[in-house]
N, C-alpha and C positions, 0 to 999 in steps of 0.2 A: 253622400258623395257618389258621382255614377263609376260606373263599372270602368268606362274611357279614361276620368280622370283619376281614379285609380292605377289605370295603366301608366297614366303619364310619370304618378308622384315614384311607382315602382313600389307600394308599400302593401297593396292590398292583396291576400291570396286569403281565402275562406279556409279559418281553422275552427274545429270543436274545442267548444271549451272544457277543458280538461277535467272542470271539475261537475261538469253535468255528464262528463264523459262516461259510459259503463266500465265497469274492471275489462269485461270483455272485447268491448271494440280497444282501447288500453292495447292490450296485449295483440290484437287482432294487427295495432297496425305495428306494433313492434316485430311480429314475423314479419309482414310483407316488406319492411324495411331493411329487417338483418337479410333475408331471402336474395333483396334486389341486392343487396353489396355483393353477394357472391357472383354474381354476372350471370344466375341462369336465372333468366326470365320466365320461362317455361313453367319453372319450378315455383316462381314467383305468384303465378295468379291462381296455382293450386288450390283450392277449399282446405285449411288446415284442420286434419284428423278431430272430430268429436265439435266442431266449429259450426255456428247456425251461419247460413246461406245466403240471409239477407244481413245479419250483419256484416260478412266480407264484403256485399255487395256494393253496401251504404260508407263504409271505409275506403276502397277502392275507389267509389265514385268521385267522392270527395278530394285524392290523391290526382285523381285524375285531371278532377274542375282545376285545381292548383297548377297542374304542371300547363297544362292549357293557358291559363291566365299568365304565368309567365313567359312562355313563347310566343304566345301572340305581346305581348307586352314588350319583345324586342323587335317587333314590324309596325309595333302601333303610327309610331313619326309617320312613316311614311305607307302610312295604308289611311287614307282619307277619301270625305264624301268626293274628291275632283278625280282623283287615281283612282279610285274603288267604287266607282258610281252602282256596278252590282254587287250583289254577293255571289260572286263567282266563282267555281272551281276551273271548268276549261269553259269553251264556250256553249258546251254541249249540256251542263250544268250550272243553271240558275235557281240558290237558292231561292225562295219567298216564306216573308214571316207570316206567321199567325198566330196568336192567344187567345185565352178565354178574355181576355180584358179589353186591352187597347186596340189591336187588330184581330179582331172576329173573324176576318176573310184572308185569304193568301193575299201578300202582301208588298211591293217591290219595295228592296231598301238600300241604301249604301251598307258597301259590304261593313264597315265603322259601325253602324246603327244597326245593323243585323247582330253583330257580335254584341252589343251592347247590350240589346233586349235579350238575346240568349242567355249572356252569363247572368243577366238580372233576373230572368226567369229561374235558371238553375237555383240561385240564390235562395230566392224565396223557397222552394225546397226543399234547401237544406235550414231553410230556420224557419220550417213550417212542426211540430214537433209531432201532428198527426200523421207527417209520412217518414220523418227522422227522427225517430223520437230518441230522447236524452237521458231516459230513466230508465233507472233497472225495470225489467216487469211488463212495460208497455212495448205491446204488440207492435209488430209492422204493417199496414194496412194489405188489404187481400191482394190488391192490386199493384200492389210492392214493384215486382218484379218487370210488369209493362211500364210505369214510371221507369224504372231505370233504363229502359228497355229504350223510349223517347228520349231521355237525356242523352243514351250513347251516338243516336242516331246523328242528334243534333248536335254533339259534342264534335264527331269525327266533320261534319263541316269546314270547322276552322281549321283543323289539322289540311284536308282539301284546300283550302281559299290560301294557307299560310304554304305549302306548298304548288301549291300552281300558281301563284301571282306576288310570291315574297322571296320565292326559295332566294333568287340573289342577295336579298338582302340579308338572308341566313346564312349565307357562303360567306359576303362580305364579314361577318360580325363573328366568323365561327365557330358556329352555333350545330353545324351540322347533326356531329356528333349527340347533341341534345335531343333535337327533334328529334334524330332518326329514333334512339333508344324509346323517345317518350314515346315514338306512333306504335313503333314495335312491341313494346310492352301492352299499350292497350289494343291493339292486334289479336293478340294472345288472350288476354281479359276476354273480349266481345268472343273468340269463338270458342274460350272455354265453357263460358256461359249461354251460349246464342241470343246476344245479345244485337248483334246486327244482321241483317239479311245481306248478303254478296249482292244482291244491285243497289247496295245505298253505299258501297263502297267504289260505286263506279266512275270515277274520275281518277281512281289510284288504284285501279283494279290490278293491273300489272303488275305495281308496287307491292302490294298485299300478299299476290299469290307470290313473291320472290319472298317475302318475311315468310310464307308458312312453308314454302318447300326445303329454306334454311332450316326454318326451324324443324323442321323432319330430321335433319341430317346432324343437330348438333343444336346447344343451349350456349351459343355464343353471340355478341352480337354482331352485327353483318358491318362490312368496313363500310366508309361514304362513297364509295363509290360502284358499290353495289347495287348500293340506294337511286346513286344517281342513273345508272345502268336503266335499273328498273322502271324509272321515270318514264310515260307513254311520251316518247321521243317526236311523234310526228304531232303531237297537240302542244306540246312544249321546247318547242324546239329552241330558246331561247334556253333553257338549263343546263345548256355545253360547257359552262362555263367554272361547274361544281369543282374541278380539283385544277384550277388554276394558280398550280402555288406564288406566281411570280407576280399576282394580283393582292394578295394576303399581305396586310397593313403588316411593317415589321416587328411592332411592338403593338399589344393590347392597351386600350381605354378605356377607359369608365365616364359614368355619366351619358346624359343627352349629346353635350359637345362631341362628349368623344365618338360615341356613334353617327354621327353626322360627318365629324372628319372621318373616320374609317371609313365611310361611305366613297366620301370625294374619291379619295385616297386608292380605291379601289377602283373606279369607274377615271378617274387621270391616267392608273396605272394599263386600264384597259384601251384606251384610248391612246396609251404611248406618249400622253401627255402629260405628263411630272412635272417636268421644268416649268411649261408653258403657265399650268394652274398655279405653281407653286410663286410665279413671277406675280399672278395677278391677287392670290391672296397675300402677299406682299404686300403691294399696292394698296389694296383694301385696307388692311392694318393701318397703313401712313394714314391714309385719309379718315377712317376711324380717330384716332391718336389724334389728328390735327384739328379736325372738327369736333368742337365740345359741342357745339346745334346739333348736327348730328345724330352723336352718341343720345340725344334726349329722344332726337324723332325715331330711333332704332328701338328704344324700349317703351315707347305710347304704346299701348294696352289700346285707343282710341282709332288708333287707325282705322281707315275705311281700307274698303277694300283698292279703290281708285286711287285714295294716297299711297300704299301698298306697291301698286304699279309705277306711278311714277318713282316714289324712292328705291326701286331695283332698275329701272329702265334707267337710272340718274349713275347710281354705282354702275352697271354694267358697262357704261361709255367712258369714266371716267378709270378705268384699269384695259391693262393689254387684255385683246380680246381674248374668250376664254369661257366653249360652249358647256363644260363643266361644273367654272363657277356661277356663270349666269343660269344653268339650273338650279344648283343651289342655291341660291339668292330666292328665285320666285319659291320654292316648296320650304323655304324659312318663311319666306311670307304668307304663304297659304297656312302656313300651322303656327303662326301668331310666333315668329320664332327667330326675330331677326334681331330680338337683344343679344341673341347667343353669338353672334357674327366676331366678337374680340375674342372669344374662346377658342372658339372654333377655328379661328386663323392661329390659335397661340398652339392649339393642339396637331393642328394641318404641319406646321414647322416641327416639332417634336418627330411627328411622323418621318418629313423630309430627310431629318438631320440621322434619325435610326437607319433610315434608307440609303444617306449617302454614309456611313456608318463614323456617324461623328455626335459627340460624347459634349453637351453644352454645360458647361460650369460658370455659373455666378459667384462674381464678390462684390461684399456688401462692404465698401469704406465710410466712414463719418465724413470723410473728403477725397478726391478723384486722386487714383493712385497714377506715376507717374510710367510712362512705358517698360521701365526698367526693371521697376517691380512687379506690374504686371509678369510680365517674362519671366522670373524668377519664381513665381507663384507658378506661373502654368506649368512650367518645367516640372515644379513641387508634385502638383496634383498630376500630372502626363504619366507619373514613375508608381503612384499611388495605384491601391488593389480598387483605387474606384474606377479607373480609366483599364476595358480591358486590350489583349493586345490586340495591335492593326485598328486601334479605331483614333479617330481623328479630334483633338480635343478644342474646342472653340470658347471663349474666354471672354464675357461680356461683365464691364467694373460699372454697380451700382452704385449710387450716390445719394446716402439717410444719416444726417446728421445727428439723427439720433439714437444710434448705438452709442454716441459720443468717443469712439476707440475702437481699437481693434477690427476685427474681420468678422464676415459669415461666409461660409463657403457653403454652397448649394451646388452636387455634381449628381445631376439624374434628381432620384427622389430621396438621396442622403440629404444632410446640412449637419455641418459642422459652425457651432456657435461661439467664436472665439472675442466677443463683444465686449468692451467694457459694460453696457446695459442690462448684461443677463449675465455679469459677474455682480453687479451690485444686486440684481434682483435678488441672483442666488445666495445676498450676503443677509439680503433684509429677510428672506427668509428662513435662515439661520437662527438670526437673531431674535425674530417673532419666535420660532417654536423651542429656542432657550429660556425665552422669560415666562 
């Protein structure tokens, strides 16, 4: 599996195996863990007392590749070869690859593909046993120290590329909080070690020296918007946007879907268009829903790129216009991503409904209840500790004939199961574990 679609599945982060693991590295990463809970970083990338120098090193790296792999792993969606055509920090900074293997020579790559042979590179690495080795007894190669020396260099890259050409999408998802601690901490690591030279930190040069003149003063971590302060303002000047709290989706999601809506959701609310998007992914849903063709040509895996076009130039005419969602549309198409298009509208309204601060609760009848009892029900649930105060309750009566009875009630991400179907299930399984 490559390193990208690893990002995608969310599953891959490189661990040692525990039990090739030494006692020592064992314990090595149990300090720097109990270390990091206490919030001093400083204290954190210490050498622990009587501790060999390359095993911290080779622990900490590892810690590191991980934390990397998961933050870039919440830009991946939308950090692609058409968006990301270099590997870029500002424009003063272009990365280029090279290996002993497949690129001999310095190398242009999308910044996607840079990242990819990177972490692939690191990889191999750490499951090389001659430079990380797994056993008690075996040495570190002499040259230990420059290896790691290369990996930080070329680790802090993506930390660069995922802040100068993502950071909004870290704002959007916020994540702030994370990156910042994770750069800060390895901050600390590279110059307790000398493990970077100050001009390979130069696209975040500013930034850096703000983490180390903190870090002089105090073993806390620095708020986001210190960070953002520190951000080189006149080459990013699109970063304005870091503590815009009235942009910040009102409830968290999960999943691809949902960071796709949070994305919208942030970029409508930036645009002062809420309503407008919220009208046209409306739209979309009906036409979704009404077209079973459709729904088939949304999840072809076959598409060309050309069919691609036309089926968003096709949706974007047929909803209120709406420069938001017609981005959205083509960067679902560009990332093979347009089966997600029902979620995605199903999570877009969740959003809405938190925003206009309204509380959606389903009932699930065997047959259509009639307006009377709806009302009666909603009144029920309005009074309930599920609905809190001031917020506005909306009431949609589902129709599955086979609960054969009774109710479900779904308010938020409760359900209450009051069904004849999962009174009988719950009776047959009684009955099974009596006999």
């Amino acid at each position: 599996m490559s390193f990208l679609n690893s990002l995608n599945s969310r599953s891959k982060a490189f661990k040692t195996n525990p039990s090739r693991q030494s006692p020592s590295q064992f314990q090595l990463r149990q300090y720097a863990e109990a270390t990091l809970g206490s919030g001093s970083l400083r204290l954190a990338v210490l050498l622990p007392e009587g501790e060999d120098l390359n095993e911290w090193l080779a622990v900490n790296t590892v810690d590191f590749y991980n934390q990397i792999n998961m933050l870039y792993g919440t830009v991946t969606e939308f950090c692609s070869p058409r968006s990301c055509p270099e590997m870029k920090a500002t424009d003063e900074y272009e990365y280029l690859w090279q290996d002993s293997e497949k690129y001999k020579r310095p190398t242009k790559l999308s910044a996607p593909d840079y990242i990819e042979n990177l972490m692939n590179w690191v990889q191999s690495y750490f499951e090389s046993d001659s430079v990380f080795p797994s056993k008690i007894g075996v040495p570190f190669p002499r040259n230990f120290g420059q290896i790691i020396r290369t990996i930080f260099k070329r680790l802090f890259r993506v930390y660069a590329h995922i802040y100068c050409s993502h950071f909004e999408v870290i704002t959007e998802l916020g994540m702030q909080p994370h990156l910042n601690t994770s750069l800060k901490h390895f901050v600390f690591f590279a110059k307790e070690f000398d493990l970077i030279d100050r001009k390979d930190f130069g696209p975040l040069n500013e930034l850096i020296d703000t983490i180390l003149q903190e870090g002089k003063k105090k073993f806390t971590m620095l708020p986001v918007r210190t960070f953002a302060r520190a951000l080189p303002t006149a080459r990013l000047a699109v970063r304005t946007y870091a503590t815009a709290a009235s942009t910040v989706p009102p409830v968290q999601l999960f999943g691809v879907d949902g960071t796709y809506a949070s994305a919208l959701y942030t970029a409508a609310a930036k645009e002062k268009s809420l309503d407008g998007t919220s009208k046209a992914l409306v739209a979309l849903g009906d036409i979704i829903t009404k077209d079973k063709d459709l729904t088939g040509i949304l999840s072809n895996p076959a598409l060309s790129s050309a069919d691609k076009k036309v089926v968003v130039e096709a949706l974007s005419k047929s909803i209120p216009s709406s420069a938001t969602v017609s981005n959205l549309l083509g960067v679902l198409a560009e990332n093979n991503r347009l089966s997600l298009l029902p979620e995605i509208v199903a999570k877009f309204s969740t959003l809405i409904a938190a925003y206009k601060g309204e509380i959606e609760a389903t009932i699930t009848s065997a047959a259509a209840l009639d307006s009377k009892t709806i009302g009666r029900l909603e009144n029920a649930i309005a009074k309930s500790k599920f609905v809190g105060a001031g917020k506005k309750l909306k009431v949609t009566n589902k129709v599955n004939p086979d609960i054969l009875g009774g109710l479900i009630v779904e308010v938020g991400d409760r359900t209450v199961d009051l069904s004849v179907s999962n009174k009988i299930s719950r009776l047959n399984t009684l009955i099974s574990e009596a006999v």
